[in-house]
N, C-alpha and C positions, 0 to 999 in steps of 0.2 A: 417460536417466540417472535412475534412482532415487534417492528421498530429499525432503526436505523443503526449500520455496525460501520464504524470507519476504520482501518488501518492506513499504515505508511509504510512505505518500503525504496527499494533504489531499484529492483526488479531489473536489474542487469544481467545478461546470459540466458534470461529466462527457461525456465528449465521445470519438473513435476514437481520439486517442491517450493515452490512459488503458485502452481496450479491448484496444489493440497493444498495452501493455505489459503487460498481465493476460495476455495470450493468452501472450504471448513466454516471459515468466515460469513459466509451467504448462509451457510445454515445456521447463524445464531440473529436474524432477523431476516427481514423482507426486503429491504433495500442497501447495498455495499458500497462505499464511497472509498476510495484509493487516492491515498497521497502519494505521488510519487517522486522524489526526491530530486530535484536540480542538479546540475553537473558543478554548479556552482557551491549548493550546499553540500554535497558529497565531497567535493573539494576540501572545504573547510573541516572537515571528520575527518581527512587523509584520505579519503577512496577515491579514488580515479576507474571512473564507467569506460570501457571499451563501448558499448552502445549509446549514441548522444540521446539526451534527454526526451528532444522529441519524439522520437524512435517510440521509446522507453513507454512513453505514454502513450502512441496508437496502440504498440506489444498490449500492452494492458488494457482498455480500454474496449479492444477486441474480445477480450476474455465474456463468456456470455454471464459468468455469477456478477460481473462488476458491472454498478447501473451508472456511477459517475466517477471520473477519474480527476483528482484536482493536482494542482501543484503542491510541493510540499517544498518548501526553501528556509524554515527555521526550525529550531526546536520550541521557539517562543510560540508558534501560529496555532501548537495544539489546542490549547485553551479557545481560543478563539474560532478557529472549527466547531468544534462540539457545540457551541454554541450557535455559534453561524446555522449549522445544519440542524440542528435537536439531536443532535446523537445520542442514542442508545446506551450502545457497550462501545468500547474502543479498546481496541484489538493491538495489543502488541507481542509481535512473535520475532523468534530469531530463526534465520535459518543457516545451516550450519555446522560445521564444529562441534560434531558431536549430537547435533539437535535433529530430534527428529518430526517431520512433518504430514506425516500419514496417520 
């Protein structure tokens, strides 16, 4: 399926199921855009990143399924991505607790 897939995430500790869900991701189009969470907007949600933000985004960015990696600093900026980019599908996954990513 062509087209452009974005999700968002904090990708802290990075680990195979962050990899599963990048991989997964790329296969529901042709181009994968990654928001990745701020230390600052993570803050505000109660999570505190052991890895700093910028880190956070080369870890990712590295990843060969992800073609852009962008900031992600609100809940509000969703709307305005999909639009920004032409997005496709938008991708929301938990990982987790129970959740599985394979």
């Amino acid at each position: 399926m062509p087209g452009v897939v974005l999700t968002y995430g904090t990708f802290d500790l990075f680990h195979v199921g962050h990899l599963n869900l990048l991989k997964r991701a790329k296969k529901l189009g042709d181009y994968l855009i990654v928001g990745v969470s701020t230390d600052e907007f993570n803050a505000g949600k109660g999570k505190k990143t052991i890895i700093n933000f910028k880190d956070r985004m080369e870890i990712v960015q590295s990843i060969r399924y992800v073609d852009k990696v962008i900031e992600e600093s609100s809940w509000d900026q969703k709307i305005a991505d999909v639009q920004k980019f032409n997005v496709d599908t938008l991708l929301w996954a938990t990982i987790g607790k129970g959740n599985s990513t394979s």
